[in-house]
KESETI-876571 format. One record per residue (C-alpha): residue number from 1; residue in three letters; x, y, z. Coordinates in steps of 0.2 Angstrom, whole numbers, plus 5000, padded with zeros to 4 digits. Example, Ala and Ser with C-alpha at 12.3 -4.5 7.8 and 13.67 -1.06 7.14 Angstrom:
2
{1 ALA {5062 4978 5039}}
{2 SER {5068 4995 5036}}
//
This chain:
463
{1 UNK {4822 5038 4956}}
{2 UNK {4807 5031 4960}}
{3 UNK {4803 5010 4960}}
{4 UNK {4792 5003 4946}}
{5 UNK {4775 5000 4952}}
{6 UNK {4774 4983 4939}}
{7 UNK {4792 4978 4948}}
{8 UNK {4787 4981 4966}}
{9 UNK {4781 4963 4972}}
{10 UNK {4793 4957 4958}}
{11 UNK {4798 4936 4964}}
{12 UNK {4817 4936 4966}}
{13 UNK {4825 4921 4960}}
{14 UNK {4844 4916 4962}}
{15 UNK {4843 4905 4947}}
{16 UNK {4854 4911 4934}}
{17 UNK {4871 4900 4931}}
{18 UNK {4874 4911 4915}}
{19 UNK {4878 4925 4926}}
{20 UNK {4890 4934 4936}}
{21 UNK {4891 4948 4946}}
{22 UNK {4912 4954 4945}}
{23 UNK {4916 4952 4924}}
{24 UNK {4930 4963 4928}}
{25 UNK {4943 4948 4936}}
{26 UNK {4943 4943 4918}}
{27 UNK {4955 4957 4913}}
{28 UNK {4964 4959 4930}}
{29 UNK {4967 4941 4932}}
{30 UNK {4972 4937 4914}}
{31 UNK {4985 4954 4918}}
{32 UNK {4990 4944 4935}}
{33 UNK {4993 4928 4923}}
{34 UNK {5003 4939 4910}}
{35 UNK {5014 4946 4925}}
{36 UNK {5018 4928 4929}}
{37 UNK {5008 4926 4946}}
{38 UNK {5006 4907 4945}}
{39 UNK {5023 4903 4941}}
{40 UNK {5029 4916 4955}}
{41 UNK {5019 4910 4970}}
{42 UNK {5023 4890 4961}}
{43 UNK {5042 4894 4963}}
{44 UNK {5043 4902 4978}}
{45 UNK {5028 4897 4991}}
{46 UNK {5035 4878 4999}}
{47 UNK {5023 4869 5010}}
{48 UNK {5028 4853 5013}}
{49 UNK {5023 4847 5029}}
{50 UNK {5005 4854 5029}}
{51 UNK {4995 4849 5046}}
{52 UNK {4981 4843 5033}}
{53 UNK {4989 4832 5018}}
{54 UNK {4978 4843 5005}}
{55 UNK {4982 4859 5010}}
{56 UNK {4998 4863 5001}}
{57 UNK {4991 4856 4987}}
{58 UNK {4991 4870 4972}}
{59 UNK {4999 4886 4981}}
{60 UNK {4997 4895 4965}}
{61 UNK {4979 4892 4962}}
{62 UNK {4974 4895 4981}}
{63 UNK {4984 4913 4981}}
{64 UNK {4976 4919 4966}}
{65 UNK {4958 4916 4973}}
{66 UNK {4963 4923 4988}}
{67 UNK {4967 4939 4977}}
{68 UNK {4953 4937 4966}}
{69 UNK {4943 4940 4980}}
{70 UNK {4952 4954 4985}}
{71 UNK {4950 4963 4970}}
{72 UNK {4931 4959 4971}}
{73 UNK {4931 4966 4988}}
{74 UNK {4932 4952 5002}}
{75 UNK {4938 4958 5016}}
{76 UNK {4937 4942 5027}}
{77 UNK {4940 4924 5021}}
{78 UNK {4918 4919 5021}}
{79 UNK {4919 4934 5008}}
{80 UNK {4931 4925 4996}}
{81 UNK {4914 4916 4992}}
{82 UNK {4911 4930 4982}}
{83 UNK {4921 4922 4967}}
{84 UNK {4910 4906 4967}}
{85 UNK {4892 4913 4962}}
{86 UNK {4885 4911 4945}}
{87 UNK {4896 4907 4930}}
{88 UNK {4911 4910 4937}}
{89 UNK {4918 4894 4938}}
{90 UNK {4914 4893 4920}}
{91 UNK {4925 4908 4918}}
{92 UNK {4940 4902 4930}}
{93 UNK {4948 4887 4933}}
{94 UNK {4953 4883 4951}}
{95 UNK {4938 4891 4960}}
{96 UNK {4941 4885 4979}}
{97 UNK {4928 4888 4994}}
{98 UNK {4934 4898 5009}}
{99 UNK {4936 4882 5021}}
{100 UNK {4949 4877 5007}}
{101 UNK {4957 4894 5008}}
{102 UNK {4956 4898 5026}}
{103 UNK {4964 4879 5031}}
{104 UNK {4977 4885 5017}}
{105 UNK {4981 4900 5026}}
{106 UNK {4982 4894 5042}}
{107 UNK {4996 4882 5034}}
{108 UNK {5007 4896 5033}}
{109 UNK {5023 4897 5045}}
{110 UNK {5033 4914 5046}}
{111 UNK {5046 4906 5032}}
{112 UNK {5031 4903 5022}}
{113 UNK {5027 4921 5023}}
{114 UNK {5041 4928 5018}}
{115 UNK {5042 4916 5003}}
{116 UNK {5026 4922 4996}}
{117 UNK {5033 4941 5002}}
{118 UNK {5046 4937 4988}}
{119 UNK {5035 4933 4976}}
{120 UNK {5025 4949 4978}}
{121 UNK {5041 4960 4977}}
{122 UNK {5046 4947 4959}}
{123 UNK {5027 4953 4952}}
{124 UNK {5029 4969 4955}}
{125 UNK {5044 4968 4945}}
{126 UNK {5036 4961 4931}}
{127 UNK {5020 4971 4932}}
{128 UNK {5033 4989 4932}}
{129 UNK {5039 4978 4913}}
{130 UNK {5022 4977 4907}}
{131 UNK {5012 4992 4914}}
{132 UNK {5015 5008 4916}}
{133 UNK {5014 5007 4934}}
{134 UNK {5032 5015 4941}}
{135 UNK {5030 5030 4927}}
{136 UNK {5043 5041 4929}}
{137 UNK {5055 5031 4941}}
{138 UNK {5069 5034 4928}}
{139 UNK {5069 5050 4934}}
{140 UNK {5063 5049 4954}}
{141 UNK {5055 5037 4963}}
{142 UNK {5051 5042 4982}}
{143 UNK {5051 5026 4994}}
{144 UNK {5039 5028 5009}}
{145 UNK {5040 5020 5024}}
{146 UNK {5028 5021 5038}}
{147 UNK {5017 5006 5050}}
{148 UNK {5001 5005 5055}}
{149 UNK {4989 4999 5069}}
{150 UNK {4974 4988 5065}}
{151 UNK {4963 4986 5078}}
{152 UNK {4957 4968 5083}}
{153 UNK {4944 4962 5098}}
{154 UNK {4949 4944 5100}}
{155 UNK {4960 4941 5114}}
{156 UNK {4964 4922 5107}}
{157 UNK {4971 4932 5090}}
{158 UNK {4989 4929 5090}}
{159 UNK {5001 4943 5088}}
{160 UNK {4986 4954 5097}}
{161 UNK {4996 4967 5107}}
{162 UNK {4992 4986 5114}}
{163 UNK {4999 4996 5103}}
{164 UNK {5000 5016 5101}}
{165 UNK {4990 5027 5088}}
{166 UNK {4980 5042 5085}}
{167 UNK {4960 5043 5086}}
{168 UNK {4954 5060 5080}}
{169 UNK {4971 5068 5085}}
{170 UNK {4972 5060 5103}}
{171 UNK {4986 5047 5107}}
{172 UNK {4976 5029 5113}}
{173 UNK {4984 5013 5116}}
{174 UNK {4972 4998 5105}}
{175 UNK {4972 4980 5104}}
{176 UNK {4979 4976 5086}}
{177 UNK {4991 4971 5076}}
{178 UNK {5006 4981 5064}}
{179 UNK {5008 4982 5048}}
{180 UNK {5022 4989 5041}}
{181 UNK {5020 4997 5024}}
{182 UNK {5035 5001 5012}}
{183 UNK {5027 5010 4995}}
{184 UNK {5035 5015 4980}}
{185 UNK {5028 5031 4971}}
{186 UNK {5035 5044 4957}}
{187 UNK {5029 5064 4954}}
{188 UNK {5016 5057 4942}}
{189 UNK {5014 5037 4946}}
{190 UNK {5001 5034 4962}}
{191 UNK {5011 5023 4977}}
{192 UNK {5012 5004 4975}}
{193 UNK {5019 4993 4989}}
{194 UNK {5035 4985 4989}}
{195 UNK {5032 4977 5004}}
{196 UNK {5023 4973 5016}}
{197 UNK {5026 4965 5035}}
{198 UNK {5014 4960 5047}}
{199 UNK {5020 4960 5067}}
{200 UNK {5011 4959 5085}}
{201 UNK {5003 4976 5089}}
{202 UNK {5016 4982 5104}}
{203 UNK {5030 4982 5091}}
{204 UNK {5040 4996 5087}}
{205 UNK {5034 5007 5073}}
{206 UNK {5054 5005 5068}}
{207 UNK {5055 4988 5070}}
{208 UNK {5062 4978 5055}}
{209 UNK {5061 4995 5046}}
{210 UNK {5079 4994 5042}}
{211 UNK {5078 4976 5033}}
{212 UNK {5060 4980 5024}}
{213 UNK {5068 4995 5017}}
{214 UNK {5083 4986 5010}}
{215 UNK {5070 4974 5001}}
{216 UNK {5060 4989 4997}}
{217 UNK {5075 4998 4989}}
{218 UNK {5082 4982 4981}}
{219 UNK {5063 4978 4972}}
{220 UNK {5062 4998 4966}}
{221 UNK {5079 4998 4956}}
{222 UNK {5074 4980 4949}}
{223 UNK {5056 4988 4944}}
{224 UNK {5067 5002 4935}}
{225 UNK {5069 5014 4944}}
{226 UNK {5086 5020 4936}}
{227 UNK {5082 5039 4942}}
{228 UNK {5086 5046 4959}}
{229 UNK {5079 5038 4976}}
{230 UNK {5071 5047 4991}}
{231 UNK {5068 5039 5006}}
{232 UNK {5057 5047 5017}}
{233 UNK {5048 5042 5036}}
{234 UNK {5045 5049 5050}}
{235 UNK {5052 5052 5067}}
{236 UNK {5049 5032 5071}}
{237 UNK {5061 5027 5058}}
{238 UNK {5074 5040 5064}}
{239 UNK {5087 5026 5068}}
{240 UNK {5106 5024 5063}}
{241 UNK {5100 5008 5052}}
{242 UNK {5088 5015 5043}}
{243 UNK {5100 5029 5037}}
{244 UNK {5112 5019 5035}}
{245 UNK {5101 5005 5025}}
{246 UNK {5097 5022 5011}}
{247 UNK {5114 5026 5009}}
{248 UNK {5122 5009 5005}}
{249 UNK {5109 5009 4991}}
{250 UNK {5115 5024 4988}}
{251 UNK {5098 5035 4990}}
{252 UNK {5093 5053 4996}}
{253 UNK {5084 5051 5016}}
{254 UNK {5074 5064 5025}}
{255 UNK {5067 5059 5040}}
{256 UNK {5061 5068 5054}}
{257 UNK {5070 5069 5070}}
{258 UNK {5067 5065 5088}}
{259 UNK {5064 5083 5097}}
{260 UNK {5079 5080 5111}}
{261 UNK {5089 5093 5117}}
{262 UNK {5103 5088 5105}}
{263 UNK {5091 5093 5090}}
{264 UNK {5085 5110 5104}}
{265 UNK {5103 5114 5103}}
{266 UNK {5105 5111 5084}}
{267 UNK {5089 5123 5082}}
{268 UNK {5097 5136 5092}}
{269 UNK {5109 5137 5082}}
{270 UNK {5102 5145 5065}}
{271 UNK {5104 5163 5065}}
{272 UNK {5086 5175 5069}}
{273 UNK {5089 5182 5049}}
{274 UNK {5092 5164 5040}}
{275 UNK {5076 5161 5040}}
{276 UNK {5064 5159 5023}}
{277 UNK {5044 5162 5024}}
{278 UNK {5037 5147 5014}}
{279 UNK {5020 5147 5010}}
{280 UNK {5013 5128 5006}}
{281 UNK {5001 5125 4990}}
{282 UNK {4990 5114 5003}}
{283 UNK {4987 5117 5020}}
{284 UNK {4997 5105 5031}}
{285 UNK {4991 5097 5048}}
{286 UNK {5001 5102 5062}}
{287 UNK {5008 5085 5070}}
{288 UNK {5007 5090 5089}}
{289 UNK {4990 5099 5089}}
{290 UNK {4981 5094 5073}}
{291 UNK {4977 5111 5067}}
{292 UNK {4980 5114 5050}}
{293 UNK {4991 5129 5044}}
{294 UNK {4996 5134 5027}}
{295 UNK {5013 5143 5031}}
{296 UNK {5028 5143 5040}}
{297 UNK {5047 5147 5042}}
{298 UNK {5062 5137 5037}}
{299 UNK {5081 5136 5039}}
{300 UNK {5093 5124 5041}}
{301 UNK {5110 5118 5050}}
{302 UNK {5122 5106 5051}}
{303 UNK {5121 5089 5062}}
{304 UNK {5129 5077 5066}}
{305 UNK {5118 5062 5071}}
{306 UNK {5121 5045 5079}}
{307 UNK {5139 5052 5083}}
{308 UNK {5148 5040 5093}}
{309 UNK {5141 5023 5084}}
{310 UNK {5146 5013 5068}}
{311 UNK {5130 5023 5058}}
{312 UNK {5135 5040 5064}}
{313 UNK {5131 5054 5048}}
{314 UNK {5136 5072 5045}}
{315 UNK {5119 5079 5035}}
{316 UNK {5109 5096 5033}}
{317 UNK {5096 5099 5047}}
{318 UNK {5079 5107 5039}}
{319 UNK {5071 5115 5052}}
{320 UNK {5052 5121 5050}}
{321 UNK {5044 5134 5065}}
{322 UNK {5028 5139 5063}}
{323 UNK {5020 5151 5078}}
{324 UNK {5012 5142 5094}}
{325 UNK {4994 5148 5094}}
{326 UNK {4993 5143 5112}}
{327 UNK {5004 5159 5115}}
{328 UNK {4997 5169 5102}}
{329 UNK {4997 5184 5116}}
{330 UNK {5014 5181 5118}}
{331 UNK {5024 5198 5114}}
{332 UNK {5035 5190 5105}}
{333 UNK {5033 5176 5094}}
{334 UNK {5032 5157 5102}}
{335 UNK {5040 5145 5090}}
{336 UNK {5037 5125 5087}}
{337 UNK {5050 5119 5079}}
{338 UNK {5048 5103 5068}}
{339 UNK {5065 5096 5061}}
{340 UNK {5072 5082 5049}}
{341 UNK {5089 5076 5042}}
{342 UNK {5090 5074 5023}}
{343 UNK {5106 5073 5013}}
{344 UNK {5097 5079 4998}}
{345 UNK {5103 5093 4986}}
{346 UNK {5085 5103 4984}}
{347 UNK {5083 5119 4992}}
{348 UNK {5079 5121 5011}}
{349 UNK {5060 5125 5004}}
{350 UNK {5057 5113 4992}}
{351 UNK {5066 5099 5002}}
{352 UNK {5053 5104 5016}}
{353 UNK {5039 5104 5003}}
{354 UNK {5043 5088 4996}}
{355 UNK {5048 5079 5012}}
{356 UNK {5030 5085 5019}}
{357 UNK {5023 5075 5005}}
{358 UNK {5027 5059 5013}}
{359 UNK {5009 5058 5017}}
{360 UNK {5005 5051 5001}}
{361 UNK {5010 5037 5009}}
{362 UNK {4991 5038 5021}}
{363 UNK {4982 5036 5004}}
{364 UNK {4989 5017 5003}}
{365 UNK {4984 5014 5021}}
{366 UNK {4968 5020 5016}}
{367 UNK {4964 5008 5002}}
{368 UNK {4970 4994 5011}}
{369 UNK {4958 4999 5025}}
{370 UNK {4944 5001 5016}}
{371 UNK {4947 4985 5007}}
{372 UNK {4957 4970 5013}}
{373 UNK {4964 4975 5026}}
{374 UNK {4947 4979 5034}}
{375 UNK {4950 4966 5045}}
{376 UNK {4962 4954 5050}}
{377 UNK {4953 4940 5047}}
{378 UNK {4959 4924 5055}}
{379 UNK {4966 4920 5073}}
{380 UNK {4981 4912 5066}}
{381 UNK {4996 4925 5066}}
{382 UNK {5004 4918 5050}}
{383 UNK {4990 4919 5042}}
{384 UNK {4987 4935 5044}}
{385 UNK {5003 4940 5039}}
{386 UNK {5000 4929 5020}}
{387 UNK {4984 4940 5020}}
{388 UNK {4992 4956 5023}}
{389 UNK {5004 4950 5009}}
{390 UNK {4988 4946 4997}}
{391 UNK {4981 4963 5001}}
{392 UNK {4997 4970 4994}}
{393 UNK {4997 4961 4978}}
{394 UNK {4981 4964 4976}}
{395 UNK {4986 4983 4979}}
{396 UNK {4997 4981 4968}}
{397 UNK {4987 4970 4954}}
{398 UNK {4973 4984 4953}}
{399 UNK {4985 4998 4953}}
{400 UNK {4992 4991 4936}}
{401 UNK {4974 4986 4929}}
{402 UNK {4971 5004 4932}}
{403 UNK {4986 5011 4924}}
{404 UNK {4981 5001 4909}}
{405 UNK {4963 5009 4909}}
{406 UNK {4967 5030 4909}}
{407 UNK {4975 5042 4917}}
{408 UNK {4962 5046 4930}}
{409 UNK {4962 5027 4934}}
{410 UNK {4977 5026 4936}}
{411 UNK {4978 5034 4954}}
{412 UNK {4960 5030 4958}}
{413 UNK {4954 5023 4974}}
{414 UNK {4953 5005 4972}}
{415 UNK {4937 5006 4977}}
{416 UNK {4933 5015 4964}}
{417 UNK {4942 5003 4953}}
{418 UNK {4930 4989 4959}}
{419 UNK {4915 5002 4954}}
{420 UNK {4920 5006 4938}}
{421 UNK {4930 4988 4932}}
{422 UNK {4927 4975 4944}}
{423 UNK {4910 4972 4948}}
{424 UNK {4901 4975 4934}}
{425 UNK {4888 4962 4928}}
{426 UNK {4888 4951 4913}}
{427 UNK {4881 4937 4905}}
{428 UNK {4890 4924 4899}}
{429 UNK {4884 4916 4880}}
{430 UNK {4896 4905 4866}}
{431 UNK {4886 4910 4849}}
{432 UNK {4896 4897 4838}}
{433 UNK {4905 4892 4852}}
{434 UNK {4915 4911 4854}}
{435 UNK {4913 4914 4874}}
{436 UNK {4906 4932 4873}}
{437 UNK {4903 4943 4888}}
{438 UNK {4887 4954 4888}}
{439 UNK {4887 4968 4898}}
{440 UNK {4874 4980 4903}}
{441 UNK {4870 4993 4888}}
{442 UNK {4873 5011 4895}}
{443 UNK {4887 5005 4906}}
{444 UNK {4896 5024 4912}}
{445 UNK {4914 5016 4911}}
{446 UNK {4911 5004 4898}}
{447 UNK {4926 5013 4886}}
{448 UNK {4935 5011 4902}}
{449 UNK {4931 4992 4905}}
{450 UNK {4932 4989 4884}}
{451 UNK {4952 4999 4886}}
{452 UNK {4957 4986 4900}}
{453 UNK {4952 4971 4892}}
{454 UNK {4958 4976 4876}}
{455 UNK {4976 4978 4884}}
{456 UNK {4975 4960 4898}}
{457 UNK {4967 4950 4882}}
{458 UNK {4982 4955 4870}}
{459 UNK {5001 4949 4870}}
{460 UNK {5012 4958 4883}}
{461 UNK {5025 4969 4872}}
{462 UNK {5045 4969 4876}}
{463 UNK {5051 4978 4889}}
//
């Protein structure tokens, strides 16, 4: 591809007020309005004692700018300027500038938080009524529950703690703050998030997971999933309370355990011939040295965990042993052994199978990464927190739009979802006063971007 010569010393002019570069807000907005955002965040978000008299003017307007310039890729609160170029303010009502939105942000106290959590959870509801977004819940849902740590460098940013995480396999301890993440997800329906919890980097990976999983449950069954729950984490969130939180709600857990010698002595247990070879359709990444193997052993037991204390369980042990390559010389086999408690009915192989598949859960972390959640954008700790929640919505918001669109945009990235559907250009014209969108001719989604419009432009059909 080579530059016309004709274009080269072309004058470049920002001039045009007929013209906009992210046409695609227009169907995922007007699916945000359909799902009931306004009347959500109007219900639930209270700010009636703002430090500046304007700034809890409007919640509901102010929210869904925030998450329109999400959707549009802002990943900082100058980038939400993105939605106030061209026509846009002839397409939208309610545009505000970033000082308006950031000052709004900052506004937010922890309770303010959590209202605006509820709303998300509420819209999540009502986008699983309107879209295909939980497929296949009436059959099994997985809830996925894992934290993460984003790194931050100002050491004025509230929250701001050294926390633990892995760099290219290597345990470091960061600067940052930790989201936790609950997702929601079935066999054929990509993860969404059921909620979302910002807290100072030094917490505990557990911390709150107990109560966020509760909610998480809770907002799952009211989005329709009638089918089975699973519940599945990792060895942070093996507590009492979080087991105890999946079986009053009456799901399957597997979680992995702590390795202590009550588990060693569990392990030892299993007799040498009880053992199954399983061999995994994708290669797995060992947890302990980050090489990845593609088979492995597994058994199971019996054990009793939290004994002694108001959450104590009786469950199935599925222990996993693949061969220590540091002892590959060995002349016998060295084992590692990594284990989990589940009171699931599946065979030890596919329990191990699909409780391995809890990863899917890296995919979410990875959107809101590359999106979002980029950065944590403000020095304010609560409004971080209504950010994080935003990013979640918006999560959520492009999730549906894409389910709407086709199957293979139904579990896209969202970053492909801005590529193919958001930020595609258009001119705005009213020939006898119908507002028509022009688009560029050739567009490679544009059956794509025609389906999704088609669906946000028509009435939303009974659940």
């Amino acid at each position: 591809m080579r530059l016309s010569h004709r274009w080269s010393r072309a004058a470049a002019r920002f001039d045009d007020e007929n013209l906009v570069s992210c046409s695609g807000l227009v169907p995922v907005m007007a699916l945000a309005e359909q799902a009931g955002l306004s009347d959500l965040v109007s219900d639930a978000v209270k700010i009636t004692d703002p430090p500046i008299a304007s700034t809890g003017v409007n919640p509901a307007g102010k929210i869904a700018s925030v998450i329109a310039g999400m959707a549009a890729g802002a990943d900082s609160i100058d980038d939400l300027d993105v939605i106030r170029h061209g026509g846009m303010k002839r397409l939208f009502d309610g545009v505000y500038a970033p000082s308006t939105l950031g000052s709004f942000l900052r506004a937010f106290t922890h309770g303010h938080a959590l209202q605006l959590a509820s709303a998300a959870r509420r819209l999540l509801v009502s986008l699983a009524e309107r879209t295909p977004i939980l497929d296949g819940a009436d059959a099994l849902t997985f809830v996925d529950i894992d934290s993460l740590l984003r790194r931050v460098y100002g050491k004025k940013k509230q929250g701001a703690r050294f926390g633990h995480t892995k760099v290219g396999g290597y345990p470091v301890r960061l600067r940052g703050l930790s989201p936790l993440v609950a997702t929601l997800s079935t066999p054929i329906a990509a993860p969404v998030i059921a909620g979302m919890r910002l807290r100072s980097g030094s917490a505990g990976s557990g911390r709150g997971a107990a109560s966020l999983l509760t909610q998480a449950l809770t907002t799952a069954k009211a989005a329709g999933a009638t089918g089975r729950l699973w519940v599945r984490a990792d060895s942070a969130y093996y507590a009492g309370a979080v087991v105890t939180a999946a079986c009053t709600a009456g799901a399957w857990f597997s979680i992995t355990v702590v390795n202590n010698a009550a588990i060693r002595a569990a392990i030892a247990t299993i007799d040498a011939d009880a053992w199954t070879p399983v061999e995994y359709p994708d290669a797995v990444q060992d947890p302990d040295t980050g090489e990845w193997i593609s088979d492995a052993e597994v058994a199971e037991t019996t054990y009793t965990a939290f004994a002694g204390t108001q959450h104590e369980i009786t469950a199935r042990l599925i222990v996993r042993r693949v061969k220590d390559k540091n002892h590959a010389d060995a002349l016998f086999p060295v084992w590692r052994h990594h284990a989990f408690l589940t009171n699931t009915t599946l065979s030890t192989v596919d329990a191990d199978v699909t409780h391995r598949q809890h990863a899917i859960i890296e995919t979410t972390f990875a959107d809101l990464i590359d999106g979002p959640l980029a950065h944590l954008p403000s020095g304010c700790f609560n409004a971080n927190a209504a950010w994080a929640i935003c990013a979640a919505i918006t999560h959520n918001l492009l999730r549906a739009a894409g389910c709407l669109t086709s199957r293979f945009h139904a579990k896209a990235r969202g970053s492909t979802l801005r590529r193919h559907l958001i930020t595609v250009p258009a001119r705005l014209a009213r020939p006898q006063g119908k507002p028509v969108l022009h688009l560029p001719a050739h567009w490679p989604w544009a059956q794509h971007f025609t389906t999704l419009h088609a669906a946000a432009s028509s009435p939303p059909t009974a659940a």
